[in-house]
PDB file with one MODEL, atoms N, CA, C and O in Angstrom:
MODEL        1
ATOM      1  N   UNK A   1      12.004 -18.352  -9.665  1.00  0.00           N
ATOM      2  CA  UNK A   1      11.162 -19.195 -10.490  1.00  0.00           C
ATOM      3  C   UNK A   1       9.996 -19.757  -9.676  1.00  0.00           C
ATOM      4  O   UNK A   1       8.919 -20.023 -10.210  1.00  0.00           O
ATOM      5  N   UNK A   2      10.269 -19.962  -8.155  1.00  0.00           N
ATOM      6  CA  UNK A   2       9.515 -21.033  -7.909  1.00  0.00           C
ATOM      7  C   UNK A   2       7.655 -19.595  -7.170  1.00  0.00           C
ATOM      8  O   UNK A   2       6.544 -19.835  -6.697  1.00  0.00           O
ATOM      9  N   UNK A   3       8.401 -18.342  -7.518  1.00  0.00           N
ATOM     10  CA  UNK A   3       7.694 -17.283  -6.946  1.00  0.00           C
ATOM     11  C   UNK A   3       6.800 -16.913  -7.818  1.00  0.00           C
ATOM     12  O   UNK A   3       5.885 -16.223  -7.367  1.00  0.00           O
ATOM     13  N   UNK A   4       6.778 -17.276  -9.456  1.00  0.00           N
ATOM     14  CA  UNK A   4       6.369 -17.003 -10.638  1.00  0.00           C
ATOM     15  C   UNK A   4       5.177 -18.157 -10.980  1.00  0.00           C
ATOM     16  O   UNK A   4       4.100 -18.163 -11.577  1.00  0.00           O
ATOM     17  N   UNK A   5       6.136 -19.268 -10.137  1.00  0.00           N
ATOM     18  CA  UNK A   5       4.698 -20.366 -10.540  1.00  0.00           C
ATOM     19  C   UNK A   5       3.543 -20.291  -9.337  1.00  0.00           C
ATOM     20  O   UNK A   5       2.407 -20.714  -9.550  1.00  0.00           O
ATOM     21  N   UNK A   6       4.016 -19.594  -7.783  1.00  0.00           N
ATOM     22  CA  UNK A   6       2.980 -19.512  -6.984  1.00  0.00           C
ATOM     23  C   UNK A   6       1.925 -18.326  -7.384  1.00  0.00           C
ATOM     24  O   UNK A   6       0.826 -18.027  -6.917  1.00  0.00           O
ATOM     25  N   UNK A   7       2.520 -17.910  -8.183  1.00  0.00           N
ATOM     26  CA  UNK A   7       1.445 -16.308  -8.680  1.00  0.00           C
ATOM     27  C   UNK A   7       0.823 -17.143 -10.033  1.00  0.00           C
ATOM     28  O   UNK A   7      -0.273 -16.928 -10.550  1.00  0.00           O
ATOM     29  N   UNK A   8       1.735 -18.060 -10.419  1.00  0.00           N
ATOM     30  CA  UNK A   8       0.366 -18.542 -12.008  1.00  0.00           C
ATOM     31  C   UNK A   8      -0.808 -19.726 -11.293  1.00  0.00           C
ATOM     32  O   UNK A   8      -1.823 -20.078 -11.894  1.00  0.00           O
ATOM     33  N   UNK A   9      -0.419 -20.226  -9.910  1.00  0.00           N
ATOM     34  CA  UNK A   9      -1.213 -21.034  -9.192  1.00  0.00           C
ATOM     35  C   UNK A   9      -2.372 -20.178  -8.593  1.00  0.00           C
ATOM     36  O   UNK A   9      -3.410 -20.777  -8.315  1.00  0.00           O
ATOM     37  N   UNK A  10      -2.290 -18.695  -8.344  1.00  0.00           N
ATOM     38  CA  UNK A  10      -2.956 -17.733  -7.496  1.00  0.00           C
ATOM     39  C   UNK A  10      -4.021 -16.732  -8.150  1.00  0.00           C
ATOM     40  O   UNK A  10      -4.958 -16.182  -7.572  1.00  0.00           O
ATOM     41  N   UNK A  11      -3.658 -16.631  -9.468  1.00  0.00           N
ATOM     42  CA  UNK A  11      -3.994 -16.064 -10.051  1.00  0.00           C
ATOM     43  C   UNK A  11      -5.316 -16.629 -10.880  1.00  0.00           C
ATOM     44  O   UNK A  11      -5.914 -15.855 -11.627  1.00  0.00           O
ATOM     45  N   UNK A  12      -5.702 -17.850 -10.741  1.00  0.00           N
ATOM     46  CA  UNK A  12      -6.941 -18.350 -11.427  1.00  0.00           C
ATOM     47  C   UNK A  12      -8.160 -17.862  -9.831  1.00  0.00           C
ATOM     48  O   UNK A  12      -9.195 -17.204  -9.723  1.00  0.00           O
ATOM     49  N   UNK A  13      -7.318 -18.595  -8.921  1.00  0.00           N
ATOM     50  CA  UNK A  13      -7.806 -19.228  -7.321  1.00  0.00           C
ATOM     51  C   UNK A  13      -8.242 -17.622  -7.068  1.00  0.00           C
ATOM     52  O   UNK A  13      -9.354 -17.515  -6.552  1.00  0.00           O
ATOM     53  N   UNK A  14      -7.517 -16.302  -7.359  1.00  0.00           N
ATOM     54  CA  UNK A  14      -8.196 -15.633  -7.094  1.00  0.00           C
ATOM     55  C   UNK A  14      -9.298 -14.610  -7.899  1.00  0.00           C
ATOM     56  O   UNK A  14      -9.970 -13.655  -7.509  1.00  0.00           O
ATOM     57  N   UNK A  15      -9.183 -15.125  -8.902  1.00  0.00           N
ATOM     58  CA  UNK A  15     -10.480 -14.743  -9.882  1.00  0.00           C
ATOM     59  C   UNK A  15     -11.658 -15.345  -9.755  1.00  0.00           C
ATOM     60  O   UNK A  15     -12.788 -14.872  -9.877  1.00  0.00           O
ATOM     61  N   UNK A  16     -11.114 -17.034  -9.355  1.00  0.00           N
ATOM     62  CA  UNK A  16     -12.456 -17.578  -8.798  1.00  0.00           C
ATOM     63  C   UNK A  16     -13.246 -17.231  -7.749  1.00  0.00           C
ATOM     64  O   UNK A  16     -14.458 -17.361  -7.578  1.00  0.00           O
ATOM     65  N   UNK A  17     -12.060 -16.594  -6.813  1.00  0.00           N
ATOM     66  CA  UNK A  17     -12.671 -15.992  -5.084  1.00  0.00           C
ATOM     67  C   UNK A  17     -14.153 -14.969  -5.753  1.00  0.00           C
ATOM     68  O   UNK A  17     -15.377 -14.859  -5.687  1.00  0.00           O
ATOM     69  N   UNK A  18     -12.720 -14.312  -6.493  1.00  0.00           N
ATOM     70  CA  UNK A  18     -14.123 -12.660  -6.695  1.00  0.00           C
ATOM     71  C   UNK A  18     -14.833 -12.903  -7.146  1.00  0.00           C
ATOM     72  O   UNK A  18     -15.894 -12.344  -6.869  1.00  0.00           O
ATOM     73  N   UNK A  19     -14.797 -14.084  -8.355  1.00  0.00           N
ATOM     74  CA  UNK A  19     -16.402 -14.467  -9.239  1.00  0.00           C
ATOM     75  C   UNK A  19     -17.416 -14.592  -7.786  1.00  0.00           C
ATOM     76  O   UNK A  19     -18.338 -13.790  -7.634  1.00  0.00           O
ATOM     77  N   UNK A  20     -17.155 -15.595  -6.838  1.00  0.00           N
ATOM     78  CA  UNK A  20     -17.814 -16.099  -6.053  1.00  0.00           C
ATOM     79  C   UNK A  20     -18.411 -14.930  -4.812  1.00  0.00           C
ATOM     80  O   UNK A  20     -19.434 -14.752  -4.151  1.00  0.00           O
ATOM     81  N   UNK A  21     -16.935 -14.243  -5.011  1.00  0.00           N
ATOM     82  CA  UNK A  21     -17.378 -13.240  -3.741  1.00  0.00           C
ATOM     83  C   UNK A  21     -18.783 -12.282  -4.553  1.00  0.00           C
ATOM     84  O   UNK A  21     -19.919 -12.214  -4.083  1.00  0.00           O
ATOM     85  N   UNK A  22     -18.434 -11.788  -5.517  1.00  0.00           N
ATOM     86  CA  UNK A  22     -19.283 -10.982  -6.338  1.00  0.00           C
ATOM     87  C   UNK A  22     -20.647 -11.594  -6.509  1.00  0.00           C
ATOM     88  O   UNK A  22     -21.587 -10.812  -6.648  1.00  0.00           O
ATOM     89  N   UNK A  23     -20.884 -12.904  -6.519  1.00  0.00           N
ATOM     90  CA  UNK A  23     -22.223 -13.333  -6.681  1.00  0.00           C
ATOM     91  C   UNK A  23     -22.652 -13.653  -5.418  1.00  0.00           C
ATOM     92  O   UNK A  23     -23.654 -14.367  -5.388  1.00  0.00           O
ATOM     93  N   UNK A  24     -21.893 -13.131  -3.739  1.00  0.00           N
ATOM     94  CA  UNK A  24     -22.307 -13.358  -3.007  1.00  0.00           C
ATOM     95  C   UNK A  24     -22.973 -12.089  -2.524  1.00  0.00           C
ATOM     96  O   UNK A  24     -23.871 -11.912  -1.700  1.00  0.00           O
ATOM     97  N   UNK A  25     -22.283 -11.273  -3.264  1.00  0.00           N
ATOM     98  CA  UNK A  25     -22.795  -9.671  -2.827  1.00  0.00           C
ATOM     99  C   UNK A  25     -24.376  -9.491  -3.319  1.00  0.00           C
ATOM    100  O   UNK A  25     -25.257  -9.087  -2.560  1.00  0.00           O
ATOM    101  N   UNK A  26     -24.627  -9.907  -4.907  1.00  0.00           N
ATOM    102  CA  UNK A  26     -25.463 -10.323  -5.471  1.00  0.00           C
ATOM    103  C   UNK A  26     -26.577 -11.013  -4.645  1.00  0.00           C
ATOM    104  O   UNK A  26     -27.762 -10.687  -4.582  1.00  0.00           O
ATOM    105  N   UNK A  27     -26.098 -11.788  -4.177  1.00  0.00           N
ATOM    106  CA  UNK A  27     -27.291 -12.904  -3.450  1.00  0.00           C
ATOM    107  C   UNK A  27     -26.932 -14.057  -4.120  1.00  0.00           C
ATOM    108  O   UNK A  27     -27.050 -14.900  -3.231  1.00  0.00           O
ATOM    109  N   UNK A  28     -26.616 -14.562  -4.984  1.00  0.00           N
ATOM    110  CA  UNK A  28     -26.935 -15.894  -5.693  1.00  0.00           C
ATOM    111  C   UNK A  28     -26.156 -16.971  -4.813  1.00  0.00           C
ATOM    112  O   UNK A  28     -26.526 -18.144  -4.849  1.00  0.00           O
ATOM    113  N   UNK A  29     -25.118 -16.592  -4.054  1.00  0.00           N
ATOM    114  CA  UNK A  29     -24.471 -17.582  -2.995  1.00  0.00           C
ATOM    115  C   UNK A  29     -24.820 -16.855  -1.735  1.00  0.00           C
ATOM    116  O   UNK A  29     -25.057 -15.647  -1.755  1.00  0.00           O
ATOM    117  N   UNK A  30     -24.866 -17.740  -0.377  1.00  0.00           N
ATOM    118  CA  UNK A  30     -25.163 -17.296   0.626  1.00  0.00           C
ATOM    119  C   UNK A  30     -23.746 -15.894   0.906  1.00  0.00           C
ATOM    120  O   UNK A  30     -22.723 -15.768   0.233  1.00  0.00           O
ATOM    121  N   UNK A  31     -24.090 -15.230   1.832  1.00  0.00           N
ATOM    122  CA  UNK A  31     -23.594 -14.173   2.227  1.00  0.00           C
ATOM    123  C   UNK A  31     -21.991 -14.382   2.549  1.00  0.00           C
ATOM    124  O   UNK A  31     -20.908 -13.930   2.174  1.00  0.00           O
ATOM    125  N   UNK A  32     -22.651 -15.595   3.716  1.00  0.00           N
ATOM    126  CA  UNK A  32     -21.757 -15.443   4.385  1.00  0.00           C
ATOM    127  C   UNK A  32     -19.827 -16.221   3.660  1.00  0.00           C
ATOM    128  O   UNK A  32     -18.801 -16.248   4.339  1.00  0.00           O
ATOM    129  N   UNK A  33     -19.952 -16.677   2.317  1.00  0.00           N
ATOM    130  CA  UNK A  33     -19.097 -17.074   1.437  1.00  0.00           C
ATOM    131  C   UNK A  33     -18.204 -15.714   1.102  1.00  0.00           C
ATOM    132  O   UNK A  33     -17.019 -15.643   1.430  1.00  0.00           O
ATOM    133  N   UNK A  34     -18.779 -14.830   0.533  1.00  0.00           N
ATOM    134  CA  UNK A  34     -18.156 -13.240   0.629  1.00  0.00           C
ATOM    135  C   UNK A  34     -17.212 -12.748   1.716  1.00  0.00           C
ATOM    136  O   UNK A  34     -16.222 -12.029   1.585  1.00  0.00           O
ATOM    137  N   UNK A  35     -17.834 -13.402   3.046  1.00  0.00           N
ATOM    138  CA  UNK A  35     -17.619 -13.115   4.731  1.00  0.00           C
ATOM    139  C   UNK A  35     -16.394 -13.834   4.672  1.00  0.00           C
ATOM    140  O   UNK A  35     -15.457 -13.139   5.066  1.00  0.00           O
ATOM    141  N   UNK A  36     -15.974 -15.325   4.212  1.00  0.00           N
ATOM    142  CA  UNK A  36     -15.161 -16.214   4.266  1.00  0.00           C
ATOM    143  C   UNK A  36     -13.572 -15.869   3.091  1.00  0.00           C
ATOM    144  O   UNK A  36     -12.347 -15.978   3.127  1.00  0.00           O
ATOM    145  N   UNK A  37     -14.671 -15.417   2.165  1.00  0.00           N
ATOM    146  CA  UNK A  37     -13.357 -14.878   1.021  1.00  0.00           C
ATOM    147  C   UNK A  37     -12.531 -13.924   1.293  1.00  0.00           C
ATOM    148  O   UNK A  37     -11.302 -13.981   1.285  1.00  0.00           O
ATOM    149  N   UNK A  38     -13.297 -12.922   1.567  1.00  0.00           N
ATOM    150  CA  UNK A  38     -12.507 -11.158   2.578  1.00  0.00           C
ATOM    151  C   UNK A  38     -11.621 -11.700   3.360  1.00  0.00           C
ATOM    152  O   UNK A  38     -10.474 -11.254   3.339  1.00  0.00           O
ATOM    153  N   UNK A  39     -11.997 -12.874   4.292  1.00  0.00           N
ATOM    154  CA  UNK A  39     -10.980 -13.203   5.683  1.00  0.00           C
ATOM    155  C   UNK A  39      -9.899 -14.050   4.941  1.00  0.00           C
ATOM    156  O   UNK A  39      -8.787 -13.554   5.126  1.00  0.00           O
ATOM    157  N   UNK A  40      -9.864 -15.221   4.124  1.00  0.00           N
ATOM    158  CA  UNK A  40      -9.099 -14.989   3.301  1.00  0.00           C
ATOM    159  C   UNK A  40      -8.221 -14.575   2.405  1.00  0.00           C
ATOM    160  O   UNK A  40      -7.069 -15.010   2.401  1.00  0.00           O
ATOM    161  N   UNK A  41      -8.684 -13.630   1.484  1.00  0.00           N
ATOM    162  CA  UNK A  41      -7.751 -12.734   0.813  1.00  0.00           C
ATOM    163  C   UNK A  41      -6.937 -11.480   1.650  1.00  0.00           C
ATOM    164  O   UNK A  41      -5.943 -10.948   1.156  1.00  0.00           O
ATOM    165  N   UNK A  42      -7.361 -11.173   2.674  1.00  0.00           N
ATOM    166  CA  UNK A  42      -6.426 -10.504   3.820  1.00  0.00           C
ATOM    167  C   UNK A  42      -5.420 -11.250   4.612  1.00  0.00           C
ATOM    168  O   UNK A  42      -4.578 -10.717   5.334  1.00  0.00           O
ATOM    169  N   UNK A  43      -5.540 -12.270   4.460  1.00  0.00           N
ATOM    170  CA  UNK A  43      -4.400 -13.321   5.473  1.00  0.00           C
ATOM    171  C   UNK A  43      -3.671 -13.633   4.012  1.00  0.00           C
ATOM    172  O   UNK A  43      -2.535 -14.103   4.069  1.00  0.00           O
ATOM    173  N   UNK A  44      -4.299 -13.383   2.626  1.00  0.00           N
ATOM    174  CA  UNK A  44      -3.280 -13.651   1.603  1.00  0.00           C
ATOM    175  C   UNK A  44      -2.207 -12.834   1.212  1.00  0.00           C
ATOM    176  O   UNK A  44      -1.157 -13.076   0.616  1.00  0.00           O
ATOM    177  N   UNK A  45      -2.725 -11.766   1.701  1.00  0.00           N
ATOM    178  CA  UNK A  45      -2.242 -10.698   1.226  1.00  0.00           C
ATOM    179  C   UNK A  45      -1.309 -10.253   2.123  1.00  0.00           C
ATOM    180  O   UNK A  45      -0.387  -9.638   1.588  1.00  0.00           O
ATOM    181  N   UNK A  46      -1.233 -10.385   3.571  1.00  0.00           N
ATOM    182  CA  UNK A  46      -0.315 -10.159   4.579  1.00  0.00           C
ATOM    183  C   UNK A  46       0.521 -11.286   4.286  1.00  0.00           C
ATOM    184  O   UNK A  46       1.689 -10.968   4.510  1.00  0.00           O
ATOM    185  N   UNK A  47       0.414 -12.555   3.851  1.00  0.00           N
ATOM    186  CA  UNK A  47       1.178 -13.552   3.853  1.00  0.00           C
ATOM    187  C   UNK A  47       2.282 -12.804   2.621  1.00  0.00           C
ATOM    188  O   UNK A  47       3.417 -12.573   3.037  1.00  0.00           O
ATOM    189  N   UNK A  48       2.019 -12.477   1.340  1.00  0.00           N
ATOM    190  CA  UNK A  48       2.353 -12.370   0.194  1.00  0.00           C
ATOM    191  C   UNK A  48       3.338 -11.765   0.665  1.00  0.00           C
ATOM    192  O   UNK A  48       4.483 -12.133   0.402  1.00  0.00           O
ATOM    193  N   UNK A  49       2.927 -10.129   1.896  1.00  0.00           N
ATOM    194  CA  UNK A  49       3.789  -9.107   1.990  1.00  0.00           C
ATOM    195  C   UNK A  49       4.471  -9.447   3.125  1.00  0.00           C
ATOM    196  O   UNK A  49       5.528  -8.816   3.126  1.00  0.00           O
ATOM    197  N   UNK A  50       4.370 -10.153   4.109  1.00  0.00           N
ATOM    198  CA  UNK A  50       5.154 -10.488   4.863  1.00  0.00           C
ATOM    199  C   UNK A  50       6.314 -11.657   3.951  1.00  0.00           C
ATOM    200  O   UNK A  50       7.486 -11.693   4.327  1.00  0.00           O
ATOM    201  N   UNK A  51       6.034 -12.202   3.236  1.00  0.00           N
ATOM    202  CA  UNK A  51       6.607 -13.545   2.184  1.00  0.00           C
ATOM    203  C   UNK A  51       7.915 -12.360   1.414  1.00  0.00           C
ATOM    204  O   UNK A  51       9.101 -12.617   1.616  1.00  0.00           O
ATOM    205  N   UNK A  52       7.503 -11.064   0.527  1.00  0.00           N
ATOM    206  CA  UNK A  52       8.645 -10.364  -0.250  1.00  0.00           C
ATOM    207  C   UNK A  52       9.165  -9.709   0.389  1.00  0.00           C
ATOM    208  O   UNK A  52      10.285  -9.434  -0.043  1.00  0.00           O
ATOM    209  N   UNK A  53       8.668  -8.820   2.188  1.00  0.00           N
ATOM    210  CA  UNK A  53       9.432  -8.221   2.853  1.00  0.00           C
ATOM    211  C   UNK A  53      11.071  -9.355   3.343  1.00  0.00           C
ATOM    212  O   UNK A  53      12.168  -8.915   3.687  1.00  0.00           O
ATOM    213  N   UNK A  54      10.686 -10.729   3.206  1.00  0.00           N
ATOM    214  CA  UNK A  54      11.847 -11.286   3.807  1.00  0.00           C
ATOM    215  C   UNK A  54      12.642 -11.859   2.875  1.00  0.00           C
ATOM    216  O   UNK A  54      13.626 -12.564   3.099  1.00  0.00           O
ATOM    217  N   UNK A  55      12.126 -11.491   1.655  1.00  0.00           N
ATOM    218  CA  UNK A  55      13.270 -12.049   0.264  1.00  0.00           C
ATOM    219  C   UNK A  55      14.265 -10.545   0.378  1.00  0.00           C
ATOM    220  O   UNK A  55      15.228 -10.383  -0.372  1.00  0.00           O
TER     221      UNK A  55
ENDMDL
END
């Protein structure tokens, strides 16, 4: 249960990333926000899979 509510917590947070990352690709936000999101969503994503490899 408590794995279901960290994915309904994750799941806005990362639509917002890509809105943001996507308008950074764009130009409309500085670059380097895109630069910050990538390094992010890769430490999320190792976390996630390092997180179900140990369930």
């Amino acid at each position: 249960m408590e794995r279901k509510r960290l994915y309904r917590f994750l799941l806005p947070l990362v639509l917002l990333l890509a809105l943001l990352y996507t308008l950074g690709l764009v130009g409309v936000v500085p670059f380097m926000v895109s630069y910050y999101i990538t390094i992010f969503l890769i430490f999320l994503f190792i976390f996630l899979r390092w997180e179900a490899r140990f369930r």
